[in-house]
PDB file of N, CA, C and O in Angstrom:
ATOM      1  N   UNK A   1      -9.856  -5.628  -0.364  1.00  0.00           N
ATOM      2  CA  UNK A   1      -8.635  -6.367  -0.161  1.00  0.00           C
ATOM      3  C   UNK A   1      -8.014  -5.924   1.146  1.00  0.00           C
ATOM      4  O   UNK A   1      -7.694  -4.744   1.287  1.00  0.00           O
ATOM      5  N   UNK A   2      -7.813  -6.894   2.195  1.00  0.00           N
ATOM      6  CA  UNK A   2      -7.170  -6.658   3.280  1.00  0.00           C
ATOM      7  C   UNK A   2      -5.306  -7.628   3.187  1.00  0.00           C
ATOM      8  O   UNK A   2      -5.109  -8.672   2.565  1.00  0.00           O
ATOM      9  N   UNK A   3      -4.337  -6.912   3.933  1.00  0.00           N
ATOM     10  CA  UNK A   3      -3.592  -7.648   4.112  1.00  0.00           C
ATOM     11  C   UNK A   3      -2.626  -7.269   5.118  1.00  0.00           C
ATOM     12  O   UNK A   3      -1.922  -6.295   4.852  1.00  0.00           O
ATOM     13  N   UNK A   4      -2.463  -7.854   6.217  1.00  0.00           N
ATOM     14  CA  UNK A   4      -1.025  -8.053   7.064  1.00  0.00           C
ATOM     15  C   UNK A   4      -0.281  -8.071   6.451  1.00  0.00           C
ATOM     16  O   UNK A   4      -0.481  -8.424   5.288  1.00  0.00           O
ATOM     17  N   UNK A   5       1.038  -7.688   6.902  1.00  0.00           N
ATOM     18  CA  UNK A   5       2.619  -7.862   6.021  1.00  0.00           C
ATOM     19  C   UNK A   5       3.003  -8.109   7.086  1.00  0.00           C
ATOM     20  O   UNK A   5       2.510  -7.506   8.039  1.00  0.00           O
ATOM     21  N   UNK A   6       4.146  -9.206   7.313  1.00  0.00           N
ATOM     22  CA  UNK A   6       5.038  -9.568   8.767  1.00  0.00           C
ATOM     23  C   UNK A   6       6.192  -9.177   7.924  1.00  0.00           C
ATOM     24  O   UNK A   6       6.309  -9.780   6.857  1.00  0.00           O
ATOM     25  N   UNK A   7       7.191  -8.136   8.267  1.00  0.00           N
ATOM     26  CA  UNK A   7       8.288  -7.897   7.480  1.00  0.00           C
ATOM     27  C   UNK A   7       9.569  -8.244   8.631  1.00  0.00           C
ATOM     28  O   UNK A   7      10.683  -7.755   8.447  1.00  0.00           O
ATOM     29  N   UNK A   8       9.345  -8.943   9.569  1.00  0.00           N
ATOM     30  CA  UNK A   8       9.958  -9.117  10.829  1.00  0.00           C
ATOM     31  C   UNK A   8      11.866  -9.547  10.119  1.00  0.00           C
ATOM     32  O   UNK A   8      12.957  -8.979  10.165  1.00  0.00           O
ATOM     33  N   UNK A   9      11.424 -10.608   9.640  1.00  0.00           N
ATOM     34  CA  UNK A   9      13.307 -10.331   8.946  1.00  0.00           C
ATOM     35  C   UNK A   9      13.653  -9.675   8.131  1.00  0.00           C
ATOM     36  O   UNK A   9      14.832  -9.323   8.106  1.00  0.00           O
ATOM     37  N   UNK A  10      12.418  -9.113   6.798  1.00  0.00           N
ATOM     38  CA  UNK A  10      13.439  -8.797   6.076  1.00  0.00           C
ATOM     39  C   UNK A  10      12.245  -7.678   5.434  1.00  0.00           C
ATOM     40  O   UNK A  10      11.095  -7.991   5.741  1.00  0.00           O
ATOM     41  N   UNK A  11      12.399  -6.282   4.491  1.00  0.00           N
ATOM     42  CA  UNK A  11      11.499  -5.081   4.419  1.00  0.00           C
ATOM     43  C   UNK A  11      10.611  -5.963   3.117  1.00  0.00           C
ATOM     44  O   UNK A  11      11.014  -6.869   2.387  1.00  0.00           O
ATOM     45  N   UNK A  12       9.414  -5.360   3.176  1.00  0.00           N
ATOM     46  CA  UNK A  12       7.927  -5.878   1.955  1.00  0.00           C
ATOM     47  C   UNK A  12       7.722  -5.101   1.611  1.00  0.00           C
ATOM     48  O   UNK A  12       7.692  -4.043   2.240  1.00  0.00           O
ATOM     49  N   UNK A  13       7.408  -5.293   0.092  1.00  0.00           N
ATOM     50  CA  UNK A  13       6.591  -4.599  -1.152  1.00  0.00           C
ATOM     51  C   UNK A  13       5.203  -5.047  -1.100  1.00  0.00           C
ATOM     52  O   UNK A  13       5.235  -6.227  -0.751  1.00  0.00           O
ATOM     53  N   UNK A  14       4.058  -4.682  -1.273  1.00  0.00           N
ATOM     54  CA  UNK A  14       2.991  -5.095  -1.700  1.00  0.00           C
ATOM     55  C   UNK A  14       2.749  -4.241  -3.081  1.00  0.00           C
ATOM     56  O   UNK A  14       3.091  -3.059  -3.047  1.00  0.00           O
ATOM     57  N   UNK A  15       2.296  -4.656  -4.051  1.00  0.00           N
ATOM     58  CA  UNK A  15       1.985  -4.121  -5.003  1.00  0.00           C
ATOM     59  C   UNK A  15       0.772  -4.285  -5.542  1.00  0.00           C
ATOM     60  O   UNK A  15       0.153  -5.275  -5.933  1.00  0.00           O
ATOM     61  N   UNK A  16       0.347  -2.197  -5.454  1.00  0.00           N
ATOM     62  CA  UNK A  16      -1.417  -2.705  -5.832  1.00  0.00           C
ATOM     63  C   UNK A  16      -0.947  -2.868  -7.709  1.00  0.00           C
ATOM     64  O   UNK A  16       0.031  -2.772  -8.451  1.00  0.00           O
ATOM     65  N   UNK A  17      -2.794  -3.245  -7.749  1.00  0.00           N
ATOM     66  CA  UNK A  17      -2.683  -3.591  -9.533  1.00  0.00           C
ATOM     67  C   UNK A  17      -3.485  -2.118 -10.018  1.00  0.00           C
ATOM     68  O   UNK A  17      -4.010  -1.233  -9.343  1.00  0.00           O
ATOM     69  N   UNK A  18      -3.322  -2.290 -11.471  1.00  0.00           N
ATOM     70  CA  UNK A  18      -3.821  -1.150 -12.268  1.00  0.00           C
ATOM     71  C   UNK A  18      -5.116  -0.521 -11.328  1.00  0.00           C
ATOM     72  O   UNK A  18      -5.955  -1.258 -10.809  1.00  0.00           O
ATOM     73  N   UNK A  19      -5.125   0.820 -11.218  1.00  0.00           N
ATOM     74  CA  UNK A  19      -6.153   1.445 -10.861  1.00  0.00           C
ATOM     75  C   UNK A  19      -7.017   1.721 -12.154  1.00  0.00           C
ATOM     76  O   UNK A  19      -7.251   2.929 -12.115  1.00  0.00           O
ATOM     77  N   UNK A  20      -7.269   1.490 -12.636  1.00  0.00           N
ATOM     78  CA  UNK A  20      -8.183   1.515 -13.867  1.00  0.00           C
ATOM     79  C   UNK A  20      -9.164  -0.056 -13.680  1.00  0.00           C
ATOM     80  O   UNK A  20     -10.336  -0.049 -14.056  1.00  0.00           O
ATOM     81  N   UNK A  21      -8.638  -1.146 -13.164  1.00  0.00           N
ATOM     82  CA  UNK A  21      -9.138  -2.251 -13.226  1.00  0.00           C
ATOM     83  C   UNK A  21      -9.871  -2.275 -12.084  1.00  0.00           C
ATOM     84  O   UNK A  21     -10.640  -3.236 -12.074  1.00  0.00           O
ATOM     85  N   UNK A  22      -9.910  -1.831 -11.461  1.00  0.00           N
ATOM     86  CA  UNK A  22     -10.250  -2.088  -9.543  1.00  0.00           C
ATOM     87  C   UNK A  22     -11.149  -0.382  -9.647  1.00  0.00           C
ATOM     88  O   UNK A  22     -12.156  -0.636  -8.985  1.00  0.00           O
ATOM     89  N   UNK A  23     -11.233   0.488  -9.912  1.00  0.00           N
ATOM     90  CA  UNK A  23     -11.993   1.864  -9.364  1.00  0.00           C
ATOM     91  C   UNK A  23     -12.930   1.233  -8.677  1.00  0.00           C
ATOM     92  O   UNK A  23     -13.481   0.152  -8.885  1.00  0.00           O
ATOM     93  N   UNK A  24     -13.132   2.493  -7.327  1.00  0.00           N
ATOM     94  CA  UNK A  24     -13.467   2.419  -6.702  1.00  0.00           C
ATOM     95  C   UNK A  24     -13.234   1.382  -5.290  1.00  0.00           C
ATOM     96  O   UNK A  24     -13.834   1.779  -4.292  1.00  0.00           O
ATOM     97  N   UNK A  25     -12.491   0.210  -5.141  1.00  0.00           N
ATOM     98  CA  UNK A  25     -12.059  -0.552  -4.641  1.00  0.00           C
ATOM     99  C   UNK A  25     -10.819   0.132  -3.605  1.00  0.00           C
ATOM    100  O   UNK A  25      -9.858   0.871  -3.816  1.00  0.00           O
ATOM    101  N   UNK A  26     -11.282  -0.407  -2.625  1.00  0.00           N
ATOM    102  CA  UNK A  26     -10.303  -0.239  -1.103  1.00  0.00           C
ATOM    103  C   UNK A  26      -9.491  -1.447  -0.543  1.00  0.00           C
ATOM    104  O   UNK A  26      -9.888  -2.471   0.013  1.00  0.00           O
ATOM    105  N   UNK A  27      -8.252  -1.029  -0.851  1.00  0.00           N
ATOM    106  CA  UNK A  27      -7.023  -1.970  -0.017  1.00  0.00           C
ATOM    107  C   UNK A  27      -6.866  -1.072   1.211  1.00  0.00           C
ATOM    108  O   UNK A  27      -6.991   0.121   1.488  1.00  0.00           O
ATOM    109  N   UNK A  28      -6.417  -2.619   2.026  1.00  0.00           N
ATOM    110  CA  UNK A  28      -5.848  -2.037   3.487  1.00  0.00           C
ATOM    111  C   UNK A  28      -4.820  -2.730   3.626  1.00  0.00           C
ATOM    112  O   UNK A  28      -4.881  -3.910   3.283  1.00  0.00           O
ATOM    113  N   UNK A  29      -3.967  -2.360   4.001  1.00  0.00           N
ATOM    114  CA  UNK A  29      -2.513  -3.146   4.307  1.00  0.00           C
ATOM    115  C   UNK A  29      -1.928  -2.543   5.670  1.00  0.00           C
ATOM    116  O   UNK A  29      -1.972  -1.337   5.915  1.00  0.00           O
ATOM    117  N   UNK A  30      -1.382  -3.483   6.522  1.00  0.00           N
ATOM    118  CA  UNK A  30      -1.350  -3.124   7.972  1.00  0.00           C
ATOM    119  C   UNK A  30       0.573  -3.948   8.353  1.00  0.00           C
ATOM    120  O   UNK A  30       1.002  -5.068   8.075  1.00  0.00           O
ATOM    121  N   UNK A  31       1.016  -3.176   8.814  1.00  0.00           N
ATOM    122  CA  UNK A  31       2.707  -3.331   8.952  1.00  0.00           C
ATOM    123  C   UNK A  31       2.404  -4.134  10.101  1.00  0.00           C
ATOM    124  O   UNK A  31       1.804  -3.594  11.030  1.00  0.00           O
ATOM    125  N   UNK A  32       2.805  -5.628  10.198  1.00  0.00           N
ATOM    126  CA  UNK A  32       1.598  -6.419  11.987  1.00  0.00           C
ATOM    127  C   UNK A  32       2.874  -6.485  12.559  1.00  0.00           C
ATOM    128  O   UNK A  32       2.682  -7.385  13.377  1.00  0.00           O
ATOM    129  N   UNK A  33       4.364  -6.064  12.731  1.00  0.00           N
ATOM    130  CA  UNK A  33       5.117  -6.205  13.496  1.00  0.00           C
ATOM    131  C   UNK A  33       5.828  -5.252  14.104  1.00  0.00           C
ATOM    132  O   UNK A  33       5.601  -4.165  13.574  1.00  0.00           O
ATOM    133  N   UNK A  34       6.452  -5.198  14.828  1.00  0.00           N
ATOM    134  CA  UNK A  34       7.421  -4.328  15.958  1.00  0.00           C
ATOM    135  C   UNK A  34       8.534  -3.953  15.016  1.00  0.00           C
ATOM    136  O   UNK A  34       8.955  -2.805  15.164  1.00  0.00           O
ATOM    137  N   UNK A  35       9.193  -4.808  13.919  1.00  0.00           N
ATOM    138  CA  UNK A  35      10.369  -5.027  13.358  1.00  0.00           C
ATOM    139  C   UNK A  35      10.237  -3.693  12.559  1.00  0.00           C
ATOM    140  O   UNK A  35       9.302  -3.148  11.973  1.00  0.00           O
ATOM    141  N   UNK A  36      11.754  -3.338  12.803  1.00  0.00           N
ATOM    142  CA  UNK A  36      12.433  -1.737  12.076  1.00  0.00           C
ATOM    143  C   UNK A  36      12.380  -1.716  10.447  1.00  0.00           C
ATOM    144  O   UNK A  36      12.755  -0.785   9.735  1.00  0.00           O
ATOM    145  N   UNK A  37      11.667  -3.314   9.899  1.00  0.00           N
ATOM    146  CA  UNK A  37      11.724  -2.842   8.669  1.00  0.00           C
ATOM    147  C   UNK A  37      10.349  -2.927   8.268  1.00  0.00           C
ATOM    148  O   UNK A  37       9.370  -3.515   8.728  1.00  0.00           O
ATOM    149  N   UNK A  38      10.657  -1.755   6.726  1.00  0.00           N
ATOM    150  CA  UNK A  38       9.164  -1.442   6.206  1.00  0.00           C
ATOM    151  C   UNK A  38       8.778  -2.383   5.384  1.00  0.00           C
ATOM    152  O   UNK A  38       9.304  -3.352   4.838  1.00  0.00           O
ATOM    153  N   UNK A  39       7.310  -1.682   5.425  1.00  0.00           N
ATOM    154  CA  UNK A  39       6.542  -2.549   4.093  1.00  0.00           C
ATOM    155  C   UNK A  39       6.315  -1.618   3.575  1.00  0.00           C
ATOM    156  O   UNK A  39       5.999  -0.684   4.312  1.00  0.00           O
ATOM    157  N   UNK A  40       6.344  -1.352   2.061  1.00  0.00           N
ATOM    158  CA  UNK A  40       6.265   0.077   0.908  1.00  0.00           C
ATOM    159  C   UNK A  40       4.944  -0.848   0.214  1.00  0.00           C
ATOM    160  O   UNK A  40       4.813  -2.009  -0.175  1.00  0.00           O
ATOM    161  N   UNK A  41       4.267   0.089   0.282  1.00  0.00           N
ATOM    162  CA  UNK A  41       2.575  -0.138  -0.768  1.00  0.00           C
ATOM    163  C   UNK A  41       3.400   0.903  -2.134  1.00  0.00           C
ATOM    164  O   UNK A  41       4.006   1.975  -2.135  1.00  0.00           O
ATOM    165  N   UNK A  42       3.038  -0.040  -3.121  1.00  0.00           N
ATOM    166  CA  UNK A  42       3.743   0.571  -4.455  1.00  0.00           C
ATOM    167  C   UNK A  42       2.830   0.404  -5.426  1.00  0.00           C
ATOM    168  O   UNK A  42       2.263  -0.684  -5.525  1.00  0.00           O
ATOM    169  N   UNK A  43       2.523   1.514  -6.349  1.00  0.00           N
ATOM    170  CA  UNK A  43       1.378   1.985  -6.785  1.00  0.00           C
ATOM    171  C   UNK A  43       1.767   1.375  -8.113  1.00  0.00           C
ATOM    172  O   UNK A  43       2.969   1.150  -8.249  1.00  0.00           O
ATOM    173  N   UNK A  44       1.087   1.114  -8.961  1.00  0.00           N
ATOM    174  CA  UNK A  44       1.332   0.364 -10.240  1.00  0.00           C
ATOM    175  C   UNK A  44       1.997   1.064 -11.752  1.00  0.00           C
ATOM    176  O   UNK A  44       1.539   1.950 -12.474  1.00  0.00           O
ATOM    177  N   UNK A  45       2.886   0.489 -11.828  1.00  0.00           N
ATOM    178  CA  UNK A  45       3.660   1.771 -13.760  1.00  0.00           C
ATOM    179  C   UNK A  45       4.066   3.368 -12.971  1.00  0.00           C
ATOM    180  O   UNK A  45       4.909   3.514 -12.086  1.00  0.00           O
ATOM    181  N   UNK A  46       3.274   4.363 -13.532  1.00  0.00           N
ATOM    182  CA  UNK A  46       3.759   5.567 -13.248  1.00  0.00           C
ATOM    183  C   UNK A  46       2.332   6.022 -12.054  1.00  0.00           C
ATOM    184  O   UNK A  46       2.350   7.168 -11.602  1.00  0.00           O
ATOM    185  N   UNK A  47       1.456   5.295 -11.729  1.00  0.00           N
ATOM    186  CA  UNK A  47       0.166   6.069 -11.114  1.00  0.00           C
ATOM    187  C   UNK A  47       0.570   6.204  -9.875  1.00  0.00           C
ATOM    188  O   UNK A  47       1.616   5.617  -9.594  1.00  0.00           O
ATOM    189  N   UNK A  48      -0.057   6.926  -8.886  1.00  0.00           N
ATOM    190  CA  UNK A  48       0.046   7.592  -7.858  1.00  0.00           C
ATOM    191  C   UNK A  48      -0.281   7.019  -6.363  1.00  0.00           C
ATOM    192  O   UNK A  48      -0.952   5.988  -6.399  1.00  0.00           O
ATOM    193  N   UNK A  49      -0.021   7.373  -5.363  1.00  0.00           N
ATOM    194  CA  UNK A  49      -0.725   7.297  -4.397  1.00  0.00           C
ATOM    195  C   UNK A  49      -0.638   8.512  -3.776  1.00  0.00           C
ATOM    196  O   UNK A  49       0.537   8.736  -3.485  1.00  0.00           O
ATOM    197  N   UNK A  50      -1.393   9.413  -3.440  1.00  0.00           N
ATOM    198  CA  UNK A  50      -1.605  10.671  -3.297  1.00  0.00           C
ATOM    199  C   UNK A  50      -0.993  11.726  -3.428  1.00  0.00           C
ATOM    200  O   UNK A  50      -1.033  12.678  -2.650  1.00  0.00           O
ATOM    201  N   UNK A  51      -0.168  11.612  -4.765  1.00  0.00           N
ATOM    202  CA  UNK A  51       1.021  12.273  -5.180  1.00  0.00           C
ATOM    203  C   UNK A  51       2.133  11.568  -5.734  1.00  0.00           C
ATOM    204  O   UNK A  51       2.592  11.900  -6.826  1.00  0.00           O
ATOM    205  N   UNK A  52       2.662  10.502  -4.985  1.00  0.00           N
ATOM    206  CA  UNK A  52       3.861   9.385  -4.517  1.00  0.00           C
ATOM    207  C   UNK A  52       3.513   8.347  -5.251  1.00  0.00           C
ATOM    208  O   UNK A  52       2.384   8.037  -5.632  1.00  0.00           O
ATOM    209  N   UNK A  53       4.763   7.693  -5.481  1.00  0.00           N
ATOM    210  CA  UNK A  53       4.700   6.670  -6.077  1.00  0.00           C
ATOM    211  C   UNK A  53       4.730   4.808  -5.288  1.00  0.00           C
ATOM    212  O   UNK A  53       4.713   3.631  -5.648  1.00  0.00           O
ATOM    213  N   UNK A  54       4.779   5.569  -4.168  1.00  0.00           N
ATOM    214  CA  UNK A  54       5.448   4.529  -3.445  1.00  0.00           C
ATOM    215  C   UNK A  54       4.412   5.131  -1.814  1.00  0.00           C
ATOM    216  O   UNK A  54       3.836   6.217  -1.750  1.00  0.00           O
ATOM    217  N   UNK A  55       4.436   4.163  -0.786  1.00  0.00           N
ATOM    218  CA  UNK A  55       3.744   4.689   0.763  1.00  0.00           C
ATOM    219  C   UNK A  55       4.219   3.756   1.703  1.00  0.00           C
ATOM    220  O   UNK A  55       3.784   2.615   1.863  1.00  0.00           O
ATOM    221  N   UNK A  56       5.120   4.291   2.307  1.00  0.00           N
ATOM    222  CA  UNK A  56       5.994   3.504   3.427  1.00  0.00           C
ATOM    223  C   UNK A  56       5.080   3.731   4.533  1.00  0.00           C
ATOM    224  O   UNK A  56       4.425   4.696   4.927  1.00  0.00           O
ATOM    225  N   UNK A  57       5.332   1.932   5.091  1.00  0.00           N
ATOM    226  CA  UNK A  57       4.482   1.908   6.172  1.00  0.00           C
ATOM    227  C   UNK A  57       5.912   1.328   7.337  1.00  0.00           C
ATOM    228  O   UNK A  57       6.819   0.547   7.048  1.00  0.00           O
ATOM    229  N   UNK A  58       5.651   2.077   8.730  1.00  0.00           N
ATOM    230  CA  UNK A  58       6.653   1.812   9.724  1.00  0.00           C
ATOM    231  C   UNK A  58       5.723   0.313  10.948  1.00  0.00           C
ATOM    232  O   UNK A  58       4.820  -0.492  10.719  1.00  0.00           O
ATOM    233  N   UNK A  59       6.379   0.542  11.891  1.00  0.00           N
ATOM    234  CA  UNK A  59       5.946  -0.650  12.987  1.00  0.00           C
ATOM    235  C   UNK A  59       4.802  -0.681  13.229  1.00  0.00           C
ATOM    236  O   UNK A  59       4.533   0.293  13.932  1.00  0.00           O
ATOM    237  N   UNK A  60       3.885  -1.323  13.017  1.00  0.00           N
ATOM    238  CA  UNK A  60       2.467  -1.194  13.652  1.00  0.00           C
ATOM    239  C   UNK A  60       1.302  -0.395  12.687  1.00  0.00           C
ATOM    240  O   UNK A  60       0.097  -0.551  12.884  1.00  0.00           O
ATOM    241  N   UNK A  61       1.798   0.394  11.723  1.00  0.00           N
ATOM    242  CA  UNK A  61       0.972   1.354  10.768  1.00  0.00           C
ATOM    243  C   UNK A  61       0.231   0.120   9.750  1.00  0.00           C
ATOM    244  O   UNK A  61       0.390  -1.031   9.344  1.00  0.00           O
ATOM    245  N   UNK A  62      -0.905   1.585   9.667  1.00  0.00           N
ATOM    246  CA  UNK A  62      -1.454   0.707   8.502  1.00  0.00           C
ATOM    247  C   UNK A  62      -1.900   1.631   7.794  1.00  0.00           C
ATOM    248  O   UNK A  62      -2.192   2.624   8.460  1.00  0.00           O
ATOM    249  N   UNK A  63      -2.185   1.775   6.050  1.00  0.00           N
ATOM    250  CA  UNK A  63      -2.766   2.524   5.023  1.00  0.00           C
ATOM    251  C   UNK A  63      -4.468   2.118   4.264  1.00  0.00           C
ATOM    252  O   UNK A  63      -4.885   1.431   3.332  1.00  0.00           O
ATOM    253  N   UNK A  64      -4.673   2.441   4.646  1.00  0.00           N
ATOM    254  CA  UNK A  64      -6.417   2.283   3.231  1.00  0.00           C
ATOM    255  C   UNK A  64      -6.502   3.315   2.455  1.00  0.00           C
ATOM    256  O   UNK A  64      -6.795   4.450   2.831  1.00  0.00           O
ATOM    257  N   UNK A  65      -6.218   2.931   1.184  1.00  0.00           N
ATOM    258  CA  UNK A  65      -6.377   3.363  -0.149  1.00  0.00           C
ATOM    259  C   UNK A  65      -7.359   2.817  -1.078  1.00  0.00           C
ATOM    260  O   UNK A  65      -7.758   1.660  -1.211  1.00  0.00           O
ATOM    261  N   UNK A  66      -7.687   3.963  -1.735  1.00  0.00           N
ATOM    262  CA  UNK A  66      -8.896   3.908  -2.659  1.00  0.00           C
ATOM    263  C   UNK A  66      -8.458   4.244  -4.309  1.00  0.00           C
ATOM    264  O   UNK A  66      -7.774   5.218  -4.624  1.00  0.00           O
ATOM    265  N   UNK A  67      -9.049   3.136  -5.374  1.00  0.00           N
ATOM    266  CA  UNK A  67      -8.754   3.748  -6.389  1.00  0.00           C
ATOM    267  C   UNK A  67      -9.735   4.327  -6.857  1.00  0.00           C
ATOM    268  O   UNK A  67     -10.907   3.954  -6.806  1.00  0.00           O
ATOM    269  N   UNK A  68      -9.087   5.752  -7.583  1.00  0.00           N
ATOM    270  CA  UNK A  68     -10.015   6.494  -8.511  1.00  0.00           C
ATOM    271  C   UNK A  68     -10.278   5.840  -9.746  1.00  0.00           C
ATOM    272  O   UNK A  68     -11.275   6.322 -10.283  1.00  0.00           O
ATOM    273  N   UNK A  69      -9.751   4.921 -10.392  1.00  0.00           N
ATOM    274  CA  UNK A  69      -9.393   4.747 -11.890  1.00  0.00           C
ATOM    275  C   UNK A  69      -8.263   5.178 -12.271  1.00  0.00           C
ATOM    276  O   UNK A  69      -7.503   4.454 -12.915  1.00  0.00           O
ATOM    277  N   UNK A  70      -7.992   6.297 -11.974  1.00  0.00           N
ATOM    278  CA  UNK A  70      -6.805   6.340 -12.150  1.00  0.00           C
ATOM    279  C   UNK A  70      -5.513   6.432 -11.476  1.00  0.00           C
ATOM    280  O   UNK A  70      -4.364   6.217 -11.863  1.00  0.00           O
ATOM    281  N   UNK A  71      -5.914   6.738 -10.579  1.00  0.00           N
ATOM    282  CA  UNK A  71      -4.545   7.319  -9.007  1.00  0.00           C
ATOM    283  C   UNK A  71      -5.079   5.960  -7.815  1.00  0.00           C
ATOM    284  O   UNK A  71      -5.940   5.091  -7.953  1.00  0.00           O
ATOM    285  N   UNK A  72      -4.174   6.255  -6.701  1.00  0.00           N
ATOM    286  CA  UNK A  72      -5.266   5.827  -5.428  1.00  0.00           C
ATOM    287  C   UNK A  72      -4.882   7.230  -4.568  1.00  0.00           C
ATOM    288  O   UNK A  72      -4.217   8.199  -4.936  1.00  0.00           O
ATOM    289  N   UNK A  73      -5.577   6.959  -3.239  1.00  0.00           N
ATOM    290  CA  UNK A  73      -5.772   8.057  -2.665  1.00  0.00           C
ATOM    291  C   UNK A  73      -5.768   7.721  -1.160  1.00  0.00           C
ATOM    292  O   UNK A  73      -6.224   6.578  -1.175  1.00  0.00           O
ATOM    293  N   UNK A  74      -5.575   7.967  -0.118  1.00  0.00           N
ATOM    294  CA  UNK A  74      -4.989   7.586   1.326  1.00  0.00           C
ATOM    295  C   UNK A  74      -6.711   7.741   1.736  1.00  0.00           C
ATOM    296  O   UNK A  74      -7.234   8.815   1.436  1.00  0.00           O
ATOM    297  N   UNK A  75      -7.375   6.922   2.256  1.00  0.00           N
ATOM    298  CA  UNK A  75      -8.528   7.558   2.972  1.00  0.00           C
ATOM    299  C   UNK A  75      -8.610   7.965   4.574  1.00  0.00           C
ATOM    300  O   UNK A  75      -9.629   8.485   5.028  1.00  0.00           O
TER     301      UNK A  75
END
């Protein structure tokens, strides 16, 4: 799963789904604008992203995460 977020007016959520359903599976999500607001990758119920529940992305950033089954994990 790849995805751009243009958060240019206003800040984005993307929300991955159950890591139990997807293991092994890699999202990439990429912040495609200049604009001061974020896009937060938000991990599903109580599971993780490498600790966190939540992974703020700023201007231009981007994250690839992997699920274990149970967590995801920043690669």
């Amino acid at each position: 799963f790849r995805s751009a977020v243009d958060p240019t007016t206003v800040a984005a959520t993307v929300n991955l789904p159950a890591a139990a359903g997807v293991t092994g599976q890699i999202f990439v999500v990429k912040h495609s604008s200049a604009s001061a607001n974020t896009v937060t990758i938000d991990a599903n119920g109580a599971e993780t992203i490498d600790g966190a529940t939540t992974l703020v992305l700023t201007a231009r950033n981007s994250a690839t995460v992997q699920s274990t089954g149970s967590a995801w994990v920043i690669l």
